[in-house]
N, C-alpha and C positions, 0 to 999 in steps of 0.2 A: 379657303375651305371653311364652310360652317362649323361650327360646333357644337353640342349636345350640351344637356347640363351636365356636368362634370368637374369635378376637384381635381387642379391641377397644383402640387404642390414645386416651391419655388426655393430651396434652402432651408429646408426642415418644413416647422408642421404649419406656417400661412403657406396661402396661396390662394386660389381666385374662383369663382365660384360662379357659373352660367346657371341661372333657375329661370328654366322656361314655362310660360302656362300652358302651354300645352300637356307639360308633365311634372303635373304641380304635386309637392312633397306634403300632406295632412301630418300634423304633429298634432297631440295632446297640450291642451290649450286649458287657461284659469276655471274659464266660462263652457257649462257644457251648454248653450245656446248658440256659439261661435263655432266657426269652422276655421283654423289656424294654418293656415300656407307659408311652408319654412321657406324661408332664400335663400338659404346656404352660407348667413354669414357666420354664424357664430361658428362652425368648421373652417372656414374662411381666415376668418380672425383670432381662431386659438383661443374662444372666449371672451376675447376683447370688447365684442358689439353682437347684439341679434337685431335681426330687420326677420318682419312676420308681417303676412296681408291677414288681418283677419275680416272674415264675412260671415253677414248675417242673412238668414233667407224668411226668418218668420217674427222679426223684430225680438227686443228682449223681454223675456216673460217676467222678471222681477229684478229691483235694481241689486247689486251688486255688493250694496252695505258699505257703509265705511271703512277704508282699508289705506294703507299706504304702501310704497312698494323700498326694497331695502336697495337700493342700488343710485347710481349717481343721477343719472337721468332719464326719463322717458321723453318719447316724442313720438306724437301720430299726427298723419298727413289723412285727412276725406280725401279717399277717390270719387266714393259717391255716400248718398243717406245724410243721416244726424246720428247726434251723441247728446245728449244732456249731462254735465256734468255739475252738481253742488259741490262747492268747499268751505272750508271753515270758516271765511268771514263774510258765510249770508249770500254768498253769489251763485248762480246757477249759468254756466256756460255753455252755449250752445256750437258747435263745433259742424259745420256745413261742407257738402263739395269745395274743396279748393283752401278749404282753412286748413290751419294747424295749430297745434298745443305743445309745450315744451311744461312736464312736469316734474321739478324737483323730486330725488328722492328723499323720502321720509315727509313730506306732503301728503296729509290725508283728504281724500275725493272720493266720492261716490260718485260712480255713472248710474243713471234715475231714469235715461228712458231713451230709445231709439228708435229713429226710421223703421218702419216693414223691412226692410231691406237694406243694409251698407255694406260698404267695402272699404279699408281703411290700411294706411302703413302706419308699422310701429315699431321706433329702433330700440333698444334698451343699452344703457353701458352700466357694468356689463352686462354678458350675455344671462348670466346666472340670473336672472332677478328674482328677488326673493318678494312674496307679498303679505301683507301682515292685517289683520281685523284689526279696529279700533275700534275706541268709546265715540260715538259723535259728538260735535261741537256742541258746549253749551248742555248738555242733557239729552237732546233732541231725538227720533227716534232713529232708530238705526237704519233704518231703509230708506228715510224720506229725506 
């Protein structure tokens, strides 16, 4: 028997979590440029972990500034499009279909420019993440 997306819980409050795109969940997301598609883990995990597809459909209008996020780890997987990301020692990373990035928490990065168009996973532990402004590297200007 098929099954819908639905929360099936298993001995208290984990339990497992079918997110289909067919009937995909929009949540309130950093960036109002993106569109945030939850996956039902952070209900899932009690918190533990979130996984989010975020998509772009008119590329990003301005970068994102310096920030870093408060939590253990982030990590996004390109489905499709680019990312540009700068960090603190001078580098600008460019993140393509089929790549991926693993970003400590409390690493500060600015995302600086993307594709017309991507679609992208991203898991955070935990689910909470909290993101913070910072000074840029060196003096530098805060958007660039």
């Amino acid at each position: 028997m098929a099954m819908t997306a639905t929360t099936l819980t298993d001995h208290g409050a984990k339990g497992y979590f079918v997110a289909k795109k067919a009937t995909p969940s929009y949540v309130k997301g950093r960036r109002d440029f993106f569109k945030y598609r939850d996956l039902g883990v952070t209900a899932a995990s009690g918190g533990v972990m979130r996984a989010q597809v975020t998509e772009g459909s008119a590329g990003m209008t301005r970068p994102t500034g310096w920030h870093y996020h408060v939590c253990d780890g982030q990590f996004v997987y390109m489905l499709s499009g680019w990312v540009d990301l700068a960090f603190p020692n001078g580098e600008t990373v460019r993140i393509e279909e089929g790549d991926s990035l693993f970003i400590p928490g409390g690493l500060p990065h600015n995302e600086i420019a993307t594709s017309d168009t991507l679609e992208l996973i991203e898991v955070s532990v935990p689910a909470d993440m909290g993101t913070e402004s910072c000074d840029p590297p060196d003096g530098g200007p805060a958007n660039g």
